[in-house]
C-alpha positions, 0 to 999 in steps of 0.5 A: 537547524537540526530539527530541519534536516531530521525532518528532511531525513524523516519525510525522506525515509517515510516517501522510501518506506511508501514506494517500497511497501506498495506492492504490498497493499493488496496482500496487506489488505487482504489478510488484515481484512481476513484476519479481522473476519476470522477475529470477529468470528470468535477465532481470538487473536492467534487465530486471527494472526494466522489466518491473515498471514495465510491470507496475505502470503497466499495472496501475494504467492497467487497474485505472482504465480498468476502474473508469471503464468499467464503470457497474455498481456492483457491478463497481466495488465489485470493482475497489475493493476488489482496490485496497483489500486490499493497502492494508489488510495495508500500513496494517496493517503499517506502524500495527503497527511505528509503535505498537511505537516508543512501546508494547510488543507487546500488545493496544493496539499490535495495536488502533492496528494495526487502526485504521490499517488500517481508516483506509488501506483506507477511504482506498484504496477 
């Protein structure tokens, strides 16, 4: 009975941990991609700690001062979309491994996958 409802509690705290880092995954991406460039450059591992937490923060500062900025909405709907595409592919990667703990691969588990990423973009846009 425990097991049960630690899992509940589990699968709960991972679905609240995904919506609220969602809007995340684009600087997320960008500074680990900027990092693992700076690392394989020769930059070793505190530089490319540096350079992906620059690339990151920038990332996001740019992305809110662009979205602040600007009052056309059609720009707006731009930025918020480069920020929800990144969230969607995680929320739906993240949803398919969470469905393949209770159910076996097949069209429900891919369905639930769907939804979570269609539930994670909407909340990163």
């Amino acid at each position: 009975m425990l097991a049960i409802v630690l899992g509940v509690f589990g699968l709960g705290f991972l679905c609240w941990l995904l919506f609220t880092l969602a809007i995340y995954a684009l600087p997320f991406l960008a500074g680990l991609t900027a990092g693992l460039a700076a690392f394989d450059s020769g930059g070793g591992a505190v530089g490319a700690l540096i350079v992906g937490f620059l690339a990151g923060g920038a990332t996001l500062a740019l992305g809110q001062i662009g979205f602040v900025s600007t009052r056309t909405p059609l720009f707006r709907v731009i930025i918020g979309l480069l920020y929800a595409v990144p969230a969607t592919v995680a929320g739906y990667q993240v949803s398919f491994a969470l469905a393949g703990i209770g159910m076996s691969t097949g069209g429900w588990q891919t369905a639930f996958a769907v939804v979570g990423a269609i539930l994670s973009g909407v909340t990163a846009f």
